[in-house]
N, C-alpha and C positions, 0 to 999 in steps of 0.2 A: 557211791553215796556222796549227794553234795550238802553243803551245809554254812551256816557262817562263823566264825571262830568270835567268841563272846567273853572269854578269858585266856589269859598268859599270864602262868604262875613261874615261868622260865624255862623250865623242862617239860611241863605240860601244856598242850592245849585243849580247852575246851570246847567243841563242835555244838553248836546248835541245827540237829539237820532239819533237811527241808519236812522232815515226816514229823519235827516237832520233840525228835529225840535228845539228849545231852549227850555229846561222848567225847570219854577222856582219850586226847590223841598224844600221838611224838610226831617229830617230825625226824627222817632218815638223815643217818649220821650224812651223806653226802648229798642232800637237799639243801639246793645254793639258790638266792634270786639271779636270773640274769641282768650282768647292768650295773647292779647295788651291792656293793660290799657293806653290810650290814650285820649286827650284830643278834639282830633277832629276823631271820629270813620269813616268820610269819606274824602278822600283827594282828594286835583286835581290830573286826572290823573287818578282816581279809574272809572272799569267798572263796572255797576249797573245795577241793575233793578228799574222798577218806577211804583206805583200802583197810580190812582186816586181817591178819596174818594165823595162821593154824594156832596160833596160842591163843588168839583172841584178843591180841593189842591192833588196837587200830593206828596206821599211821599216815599221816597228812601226806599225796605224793602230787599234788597239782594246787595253783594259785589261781584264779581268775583274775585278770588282767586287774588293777586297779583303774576305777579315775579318776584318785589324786589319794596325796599324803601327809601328812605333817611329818618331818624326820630335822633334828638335828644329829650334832657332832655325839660320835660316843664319847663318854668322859674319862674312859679309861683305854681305849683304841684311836689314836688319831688319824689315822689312816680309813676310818670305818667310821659307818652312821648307826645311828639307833629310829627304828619307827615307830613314833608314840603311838600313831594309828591312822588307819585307810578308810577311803569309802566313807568320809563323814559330807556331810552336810554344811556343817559350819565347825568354827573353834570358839570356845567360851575361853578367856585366860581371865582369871581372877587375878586382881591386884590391889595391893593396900598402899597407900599413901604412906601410913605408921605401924609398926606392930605385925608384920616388921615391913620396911620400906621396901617396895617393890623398883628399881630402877626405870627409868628412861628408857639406857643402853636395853636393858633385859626385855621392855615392851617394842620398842621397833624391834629387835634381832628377829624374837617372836612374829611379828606383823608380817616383816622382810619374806622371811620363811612363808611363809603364807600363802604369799601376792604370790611367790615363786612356784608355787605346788595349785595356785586359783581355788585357795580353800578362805570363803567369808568369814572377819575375826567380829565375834563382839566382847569389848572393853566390860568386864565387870568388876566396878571398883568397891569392893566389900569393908566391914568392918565400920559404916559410915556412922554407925552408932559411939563408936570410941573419939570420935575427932572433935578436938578441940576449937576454936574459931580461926584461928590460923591454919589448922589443918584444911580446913575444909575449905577456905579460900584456894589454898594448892590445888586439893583435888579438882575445884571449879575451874581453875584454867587449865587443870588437865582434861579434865573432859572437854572443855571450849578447843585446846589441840588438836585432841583426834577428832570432835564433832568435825570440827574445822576441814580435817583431812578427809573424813568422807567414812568417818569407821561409829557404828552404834555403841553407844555407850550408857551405861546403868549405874545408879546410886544405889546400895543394898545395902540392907544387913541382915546377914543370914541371922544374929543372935534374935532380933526382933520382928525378921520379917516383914522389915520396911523393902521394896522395891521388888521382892520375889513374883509377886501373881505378874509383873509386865515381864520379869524372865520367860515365869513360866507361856508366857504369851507366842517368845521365840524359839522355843524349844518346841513347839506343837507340832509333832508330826514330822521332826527331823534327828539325823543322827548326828550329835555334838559333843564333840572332844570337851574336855574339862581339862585345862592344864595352869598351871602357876608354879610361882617358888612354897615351898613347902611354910605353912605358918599363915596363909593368907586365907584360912576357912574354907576351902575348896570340899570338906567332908563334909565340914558345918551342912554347908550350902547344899550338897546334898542332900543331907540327911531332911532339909528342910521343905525340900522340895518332891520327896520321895516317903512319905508317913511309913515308918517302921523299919526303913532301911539299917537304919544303927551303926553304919560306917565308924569306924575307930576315929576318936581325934583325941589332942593332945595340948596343953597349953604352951605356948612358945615359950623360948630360952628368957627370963628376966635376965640374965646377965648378958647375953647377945644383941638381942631382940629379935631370933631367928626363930625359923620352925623348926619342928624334928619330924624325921620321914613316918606317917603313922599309914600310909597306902604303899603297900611295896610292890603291888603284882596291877596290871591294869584288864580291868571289867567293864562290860558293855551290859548297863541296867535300864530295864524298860520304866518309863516315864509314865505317868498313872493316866496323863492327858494324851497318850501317844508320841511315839518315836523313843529315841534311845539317847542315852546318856554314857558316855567313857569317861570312867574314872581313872586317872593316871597317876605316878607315886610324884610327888612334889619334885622339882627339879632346881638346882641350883645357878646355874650356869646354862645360855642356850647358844652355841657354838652353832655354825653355822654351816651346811656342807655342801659339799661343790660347787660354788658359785663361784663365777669369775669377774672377775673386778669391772668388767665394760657391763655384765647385765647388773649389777646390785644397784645403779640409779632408776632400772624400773621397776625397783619394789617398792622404791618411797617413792608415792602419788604425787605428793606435790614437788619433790626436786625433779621428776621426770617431766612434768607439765613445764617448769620453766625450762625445763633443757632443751628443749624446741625452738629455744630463740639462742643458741649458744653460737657461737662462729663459727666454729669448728668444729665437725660433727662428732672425729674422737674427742672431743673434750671430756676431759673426768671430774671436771668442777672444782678444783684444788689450788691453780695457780694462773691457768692458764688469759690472755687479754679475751676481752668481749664475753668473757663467761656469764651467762644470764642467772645462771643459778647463784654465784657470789655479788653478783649483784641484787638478786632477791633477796638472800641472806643479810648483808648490809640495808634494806630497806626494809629487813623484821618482816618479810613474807613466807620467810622459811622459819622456824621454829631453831634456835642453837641448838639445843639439844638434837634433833634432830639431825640436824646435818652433822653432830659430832659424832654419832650413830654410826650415820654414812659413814664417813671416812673413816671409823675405826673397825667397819666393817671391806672398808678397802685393803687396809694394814693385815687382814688375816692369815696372810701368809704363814705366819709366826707360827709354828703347829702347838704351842703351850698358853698360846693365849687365849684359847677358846677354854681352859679349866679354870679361867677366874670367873667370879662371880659377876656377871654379867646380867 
């Protein structure tokens, strides 16, 4: 029986099979991906196979191939990834400006991973109803960056329902990850988008300005306008995995376009003469923040720096 897996509660999976049925699967203690040292070998979003055993437990014994992923670093394994989810469409990452502040570092790391797996990101920057005049100046030349770099990007607020009917425009008909740091409305946003869903949410830390995890298991919910939505638990920190320091210039679009003119074709853009990319960067064509991304995503060798908040 085949079918697509629609929840991960951790020890459970849930099977949507092709006949339309739901069923509670495991997965066998020696069921490995090949290739992926991972910490959850089946993800939402993965096609399977389901066998049933004389007691009447079904268990997942076959993957169909993926054609791409979003995975980072496990937070608690550094030797190991974690897969937020397979078989999508695009990735949605919600981000807030304030309340709490979503990093730079934290939205390329994201992007980076992306370009890497050839899964399309769109920027949804929520909350735009809490921003002050200052804030929202920020947020404007954060969008003018990523528009800049070639990534879509949206003004929202899940509270008011400013910017949702043009989300709902990109989600029509496709399968899209929901991911961010936890506190950034990512349930709100849901729940807004989905009439009667009822997603738990939670008011962020006043004394932090953080969020608290209120989604802990991740779910594949049908969109009322067609295609699917995964809901992921908020993430802290997005560590990055197996990547090696010569490909992570071509996840960022534009340090890889100027690296065409570079002298030296190993060039890493860090010190080297005739570097076209430190020279874009000194002529403000490259974004600083940006390139400090880069390179801090060259330094990752360090196996404990991928558990900061990133």
């Amino acid at each position: 029986m085949k079918g697509l897996v629609i929840r991960n509660t951790g020890s459970w999976y849930t099977v949507l099979t092709d006949e339309g049925e739901t069923v509670e699967s495991k997965v066998k203690g020696n069921f490995r991906l090949r290739g992926i040292r991972s910490t959850n070998p089946v993800a939402v979003g993965d096609r399977v196979s389901i066998v049933t055993n004389q007691e009447g437990t079904a268990f997942i014994n076959e993957i169909e191939d993926r054609r791409n992923y979003i995975i980072r670093k496990s937070p608690n394994l550094s030797k190991q990834s974690h897969i937020i989810a397979a078989n999508v469409d695009q990735a949605v990452l919600i981000v807030t400006v304030c309340h709490p502040v979503t990093s730079t570092t934290f939205i390329d790391r994201f992007l980076a991973s992306a370009e890497a797996y050839r899964v399309p990101v769109v920027l949804v920057f929520n909350k735009t109803d809490l921003l002050d005049e200052d804030d929202m100046r920020l947020q404007g030349m954060m969008v003018d960056l990523y528009e800049g770099i070639g990534y879509t990007c949206l003004q929202v607020s899940a509270e008011t329902g400013m910017g949702v009917d043009a989300l709902k425009l990109l989600l029509h008909d496709k399968v899209s990850v929901f991911s961010g740091n936890s506190g950034v409305g990512k349930s709100t946003l849901l729940n807004r988008l989905i009439p009667g869903l009822k997603l738990r949410t939670a008011k962020i830390s006043e004394a932090h300005d953080t969020g608290t995890h209120t989604t802990t298991f991740s779910e594949m919910i049908r969109l009322p306008e067609g295609g699917w939505a995964i809901d992921t638990p908020g993430i802290k920190g997005f560590g990055t995995f197996d990547m090696q320091p010569q490909e992570i210039c071509g996840y960022f679009r534009e340090i890889f376009h100027f690296s065409k003119d570079c002298r030296f074709g190993n060039c890493t853009h860090t010190h080297e003469p005739g570097c076209a990319v430190l020279k874009a960067l000194e002529e403000h064509y490259i974004a600083a923040s940006r390139y400090s991304s880069y390179v801090g995503m060259l330094e990752d060798k360090d196996e404990a720096k991928y558990r900061e908040a990133y």
